[in-house]
C-alpha positions in Angstrom: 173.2 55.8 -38.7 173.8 52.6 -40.5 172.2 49.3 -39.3 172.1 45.7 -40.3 169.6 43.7 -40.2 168.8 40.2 -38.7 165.7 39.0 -40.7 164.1 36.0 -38.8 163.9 38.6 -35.3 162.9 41.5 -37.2 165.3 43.8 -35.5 167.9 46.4 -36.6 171.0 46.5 -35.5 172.4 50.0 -35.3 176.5 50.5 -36.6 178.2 53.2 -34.5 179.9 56.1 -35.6 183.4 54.1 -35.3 181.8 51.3 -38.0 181.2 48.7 -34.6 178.3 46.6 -34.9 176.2 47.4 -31.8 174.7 44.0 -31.1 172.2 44.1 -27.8 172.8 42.3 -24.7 171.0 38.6 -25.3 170.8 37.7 -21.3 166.7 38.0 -22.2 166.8 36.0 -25.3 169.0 33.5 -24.0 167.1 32.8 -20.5 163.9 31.6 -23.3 165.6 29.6 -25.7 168.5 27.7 -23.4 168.4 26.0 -20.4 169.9 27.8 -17.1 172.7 25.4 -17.4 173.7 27.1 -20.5 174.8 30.2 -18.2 178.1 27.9 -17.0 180.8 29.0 -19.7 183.0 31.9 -19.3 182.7 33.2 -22.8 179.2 33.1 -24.5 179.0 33.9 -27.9 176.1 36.9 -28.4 173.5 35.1 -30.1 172.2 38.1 -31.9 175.6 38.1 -33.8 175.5 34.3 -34.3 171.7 34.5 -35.5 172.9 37.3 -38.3 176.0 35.2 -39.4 173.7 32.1 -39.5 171.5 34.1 -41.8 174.1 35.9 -43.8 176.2 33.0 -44.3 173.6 29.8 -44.5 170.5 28.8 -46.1 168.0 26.2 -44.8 169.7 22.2 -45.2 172.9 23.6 -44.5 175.1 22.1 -42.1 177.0 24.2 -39.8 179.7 23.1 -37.8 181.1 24.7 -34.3 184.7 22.9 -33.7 185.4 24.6 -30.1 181.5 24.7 -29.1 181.9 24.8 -25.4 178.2 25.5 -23.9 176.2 24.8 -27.5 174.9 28.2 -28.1 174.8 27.3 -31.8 172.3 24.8 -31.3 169.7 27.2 -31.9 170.4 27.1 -35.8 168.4 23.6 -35.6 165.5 26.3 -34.7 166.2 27.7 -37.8 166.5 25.0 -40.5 170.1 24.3 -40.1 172.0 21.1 -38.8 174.8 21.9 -36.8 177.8 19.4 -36.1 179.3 20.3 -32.6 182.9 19.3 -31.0 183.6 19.8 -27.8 186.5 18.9 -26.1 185.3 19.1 -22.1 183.0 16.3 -21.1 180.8 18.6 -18.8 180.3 20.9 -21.4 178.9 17.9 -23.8 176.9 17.1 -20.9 175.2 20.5 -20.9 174.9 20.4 -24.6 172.6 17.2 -24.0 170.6 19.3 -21.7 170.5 22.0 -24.0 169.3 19.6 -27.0 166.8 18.0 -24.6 165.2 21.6 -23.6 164.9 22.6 -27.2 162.5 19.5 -27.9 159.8 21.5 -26.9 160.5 24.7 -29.6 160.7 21.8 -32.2 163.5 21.9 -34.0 163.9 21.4 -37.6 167.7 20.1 -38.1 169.5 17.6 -36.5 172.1 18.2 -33.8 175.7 15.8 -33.5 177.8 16.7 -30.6 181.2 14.8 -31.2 183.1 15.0 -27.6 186.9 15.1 -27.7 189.6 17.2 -29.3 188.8 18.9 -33.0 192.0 18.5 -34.5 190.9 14.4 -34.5 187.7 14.8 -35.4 188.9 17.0 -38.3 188.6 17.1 -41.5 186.6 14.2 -41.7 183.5 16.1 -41.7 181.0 16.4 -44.0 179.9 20.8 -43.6 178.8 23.1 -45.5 179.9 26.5 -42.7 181.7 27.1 -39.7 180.5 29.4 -37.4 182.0 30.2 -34.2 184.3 31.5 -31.5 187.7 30.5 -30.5 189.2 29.9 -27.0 191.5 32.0 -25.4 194.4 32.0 -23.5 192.9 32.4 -20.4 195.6 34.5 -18.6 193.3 36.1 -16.1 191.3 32.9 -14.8 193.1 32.7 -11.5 191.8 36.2 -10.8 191.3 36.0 -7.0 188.6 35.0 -4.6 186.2 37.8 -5.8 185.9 35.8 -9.7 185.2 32.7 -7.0 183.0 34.3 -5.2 180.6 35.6 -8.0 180.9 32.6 -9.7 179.7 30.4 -7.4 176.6 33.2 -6.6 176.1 33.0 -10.0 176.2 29.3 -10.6 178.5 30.0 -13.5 182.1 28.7 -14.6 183.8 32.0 -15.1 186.8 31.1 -14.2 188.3 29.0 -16.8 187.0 26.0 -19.8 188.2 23.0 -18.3 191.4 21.1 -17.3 191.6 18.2 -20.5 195.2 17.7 -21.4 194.4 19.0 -24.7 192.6 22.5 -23.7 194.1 25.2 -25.7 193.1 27.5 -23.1 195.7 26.1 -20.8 198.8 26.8 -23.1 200.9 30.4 -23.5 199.6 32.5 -26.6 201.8 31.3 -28.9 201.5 27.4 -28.2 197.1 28.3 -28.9 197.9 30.0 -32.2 199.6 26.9 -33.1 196.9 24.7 -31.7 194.4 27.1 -33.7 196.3 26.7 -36.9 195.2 23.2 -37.0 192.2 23.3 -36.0 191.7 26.0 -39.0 193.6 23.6 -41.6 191.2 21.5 -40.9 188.1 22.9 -41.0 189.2 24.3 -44.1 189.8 21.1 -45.5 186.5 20.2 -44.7 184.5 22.7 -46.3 182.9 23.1 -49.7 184.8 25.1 -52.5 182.2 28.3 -51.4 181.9 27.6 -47.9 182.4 30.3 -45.4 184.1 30.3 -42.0 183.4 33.0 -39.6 185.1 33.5 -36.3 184.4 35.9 -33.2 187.7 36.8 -32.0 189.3 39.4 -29.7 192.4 41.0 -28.5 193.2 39.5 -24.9 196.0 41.2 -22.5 199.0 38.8 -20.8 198.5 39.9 -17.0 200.7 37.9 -16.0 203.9 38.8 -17.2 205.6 41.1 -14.9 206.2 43.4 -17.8 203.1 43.8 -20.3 204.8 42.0 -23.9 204.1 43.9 -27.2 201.4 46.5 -27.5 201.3 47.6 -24.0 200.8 43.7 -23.0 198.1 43.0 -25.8 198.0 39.8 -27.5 196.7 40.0 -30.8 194.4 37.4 -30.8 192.4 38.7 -33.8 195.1 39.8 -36.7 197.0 36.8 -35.6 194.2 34.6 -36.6 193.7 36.0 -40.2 197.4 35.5 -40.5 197.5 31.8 -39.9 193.6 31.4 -41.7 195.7 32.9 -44.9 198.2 30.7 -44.0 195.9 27.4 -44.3 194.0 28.7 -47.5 191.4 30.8 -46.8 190.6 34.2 -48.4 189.2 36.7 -46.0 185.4 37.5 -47.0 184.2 40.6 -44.7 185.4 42.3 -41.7 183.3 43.6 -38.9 183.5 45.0 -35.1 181.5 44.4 -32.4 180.9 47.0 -29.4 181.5 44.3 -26.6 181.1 44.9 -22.8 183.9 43.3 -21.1 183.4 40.0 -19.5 182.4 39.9 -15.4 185.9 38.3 -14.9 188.0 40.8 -17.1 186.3 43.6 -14.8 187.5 42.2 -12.0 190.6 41.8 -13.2 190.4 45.4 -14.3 189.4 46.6 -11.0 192.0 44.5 -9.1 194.8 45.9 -11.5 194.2 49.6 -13.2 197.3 48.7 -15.5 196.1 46.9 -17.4 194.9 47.8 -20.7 191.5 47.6 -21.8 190.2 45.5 -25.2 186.4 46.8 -25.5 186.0 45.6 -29.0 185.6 42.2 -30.9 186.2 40.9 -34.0 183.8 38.8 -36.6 186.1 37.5 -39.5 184.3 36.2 -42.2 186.2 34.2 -44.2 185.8 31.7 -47.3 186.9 28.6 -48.7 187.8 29.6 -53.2 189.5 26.4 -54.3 
């Protein structure tokens, strides 16, 4: 079986028989490197995948920026010899990052963290990066899933249910109005990368349960071909293709066990793509 491997862990990663990247669960890891706090976002990124890109993609001194960074999980490159530049739009999520930089004293880090709060298409492309690595939002069509996602969330002192309520969420518009919203926010890192520079972002497929009808592929929104699309659009050249074998999320099994029709996304995306002139 083929594997990749993530250097600074000293683990293999073994590739399935379908070419998906079998990355392990990081509940473990997470619970010693972040604070519990860190828990409260509904879409995590797996930080065995992010600690491979950071590695595959970076070198030591490099800055790395994460435009949509919600809960901070890239924070950990600072552990690593990276700086990372962090937007984030929802003010209790910069407030957690704060928590998450303060926690991470103790590991001593060796680059810097900057957390710039508000929306990424202002911040943008005024930045001085090097790399861009992260994940996306998404339209979150299933976030008013019933009592049950309440319920569980609240046992679980998480925030499963949706990112936040700013004016300017992405997550809050219809899929075509976030592809749009993306597009800038892709111009512009693009603009602010280095001839060289890499991008990658974790995407996925997500299904419109709302519509009475399920719209396209049997109500699946292609979150993940769209983005190359407009990422070709702004300039970039793609770089590498992967998949990830991803469990679905505790409030897309809900909404799965609420509503057998709807079809089932079980795999991710990591789009590695690259800055050539």
């Amino acid at each position: 079986m083929d594997e990749i491997e993530i250097q600074s862990l000293n683990m293999k990663v073994p590739i399935n028989s379908d070419g998906q990247i079998q990355f392990p669960s990081d509940v473990k890891f997470r619970e010693k490197w972040f604070p519990a706090v860190g828990k409260a976002h509904p879409a995590l990124i797996n930080l065995y995948m992010m600690i491979w890109l950071i590695e595959k993609l970076t070198k030591p001194g490099d800055t790395i920026l994460d435009p949509t960074s919600g809960a901070g999980s890239l924070i950990y490159a600072t552990l690593m010899g990276r700086h990372v530049v962090d937007i984030e739009l929802e003010h209790h999520f910069c407030e957690t990052q704060q928590l998450t930089w303060a926690f991470m004293q103790q590991f001593k880090p060796t680059g810097k963290f900057d957390l710039l709060e508000g929306d990424a298409r202002r911040h943008l492309p005024q930045l001085d990066i090097d790399h861009c690595i992260f994940s996306p939002p998404y339209s979150v069509n299933i976030s008013k899933a019933g009592s049950k996602v309440a319920a569980l969330a609240a046992d679980s002192k998480t925030f499963v249910g949706e990112y936040g309520q700013d004016r300017a969420q992405l997550a809050t518009l219809g899929y075509f109005n976030l592809i749009m919203g993306m597009k800038e926010i892709y111009r512009g890192i693009y603009n602010s990368l280095p001839v060289g520079g890499f991008m990658a972002t974790v995407t996925k497929d997500s299904v419109n349960t709302k519509a009475s009808s399920y719209r396209g592929l049997g109500g699946i929104e292609p979150y993940s071909a769209d983005t190359i699309k407009i990422c070709y659009e702004v300039g970039f050249e793609l770089f590498e293709l992967w998949q990830r074998e991803a469990k679905p999320s505790l409030r897309l099994q809900i909404a799965w066990s609420q509503n057998p029709g709807i079809p089932h996304v079980e795999t991710e995306e990591i789009i590695i793509l690259q800055r050539r002139k």
